[in-house]
N, C-alpha and C positions, 0 to 999 in steps of 0.2 A: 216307419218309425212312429211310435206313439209320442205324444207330446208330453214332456218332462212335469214331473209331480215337484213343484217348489217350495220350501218351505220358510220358514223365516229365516233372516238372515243369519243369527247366531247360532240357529241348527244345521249350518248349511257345514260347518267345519268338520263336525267328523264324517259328514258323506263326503265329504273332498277326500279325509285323506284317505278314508275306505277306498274309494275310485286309485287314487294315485296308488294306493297300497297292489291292487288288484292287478292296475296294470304294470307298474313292475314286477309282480310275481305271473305276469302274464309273458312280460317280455323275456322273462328270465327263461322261459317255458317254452320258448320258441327255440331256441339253443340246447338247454337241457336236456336230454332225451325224458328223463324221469319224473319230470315236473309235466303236468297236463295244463295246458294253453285254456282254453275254453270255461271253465267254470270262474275260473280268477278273472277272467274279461265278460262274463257275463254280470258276476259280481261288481266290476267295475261299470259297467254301465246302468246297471239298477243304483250304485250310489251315485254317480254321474248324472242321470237323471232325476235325483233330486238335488245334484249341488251345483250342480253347473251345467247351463244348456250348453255352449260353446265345446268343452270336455267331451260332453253328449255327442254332439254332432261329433267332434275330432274323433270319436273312438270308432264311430259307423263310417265315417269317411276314409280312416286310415287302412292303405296299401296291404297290412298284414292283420289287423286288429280289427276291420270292417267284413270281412265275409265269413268270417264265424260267425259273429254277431247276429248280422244279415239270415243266415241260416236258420239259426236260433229262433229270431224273431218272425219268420216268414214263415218256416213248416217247421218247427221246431226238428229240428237236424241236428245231428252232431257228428261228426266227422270219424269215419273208421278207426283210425289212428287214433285220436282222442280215447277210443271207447276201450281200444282194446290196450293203451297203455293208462287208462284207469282200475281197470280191470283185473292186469297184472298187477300193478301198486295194491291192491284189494287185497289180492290174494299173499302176496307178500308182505304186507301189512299184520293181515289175522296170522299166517305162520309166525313170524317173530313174535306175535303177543300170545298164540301159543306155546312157543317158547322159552319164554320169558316169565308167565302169570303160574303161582301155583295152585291153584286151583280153576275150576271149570266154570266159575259163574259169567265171569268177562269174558273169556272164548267166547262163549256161547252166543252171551248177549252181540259181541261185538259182531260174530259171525252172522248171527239172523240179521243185523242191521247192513252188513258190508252184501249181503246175498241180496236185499231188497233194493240198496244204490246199484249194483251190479245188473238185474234186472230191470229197472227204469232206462237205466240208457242202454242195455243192450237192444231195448227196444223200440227205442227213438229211428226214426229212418236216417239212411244218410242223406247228406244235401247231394240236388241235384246237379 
């Protein structure tokens, strides 16, 4: 664990509630099949780490919410499951705004953008 970046006190509020944000749509993600766990808990620990050390620690120590984390931060890992239900959310994502858009500028756009997040973690390893 790297040691938390603190800022003043009065900017400390919206890394909180970025954090607390993060991990409720983390925990929501744990349950949901459709919602991806990982990014919103990684999120949360980067705003955790500048709002609160305590938060910090709680998020690497916690039972479900510590070995993603742990992963992340040790071999940068992401979890199969993770990758491949980001993955489909991707691709089902760009279909509806196919869809949906009349014309082809935002497919496009969206599509090179969604193929380069796609790439990035498909090539992340798994944790060991």
């Amino acid at each position: 664990m790297s040691a938390p970046v603190r800022p003043f006190p009065r900017r400390r509020w919206p890394y909180l509630l970025l954090a607390y944000g993060g991990i409720g749509l983390g925990a929501i993600g744990i349950v949901l099949p459709g919602l991806p766990t990982t990014p919103f808990l990684l999120l949360a620990a980067w705003a955790a780490s500048r709002g609160s050390d305590r938060l910090y620690r709680w998020l690497h120590g916690n039972r479900y919410f510590g070995p993603p984390l742990r992963s992340w931060e040790e071999q940068r890992a992401v979890p199969a499951r993770a990758k491949a239900v980001a993955v489909t959310l991707l691709a089902l994502s760009w279909l509806f705004l196919l869809h949906r858009s009349e014309g082809w500028l935002v497919p496009l756009l969206a599509g090179v953008f969604f193929c380069g997040v796609a790439a990035f973690l498909l090539t992340r390893p798994n944790p060991r």
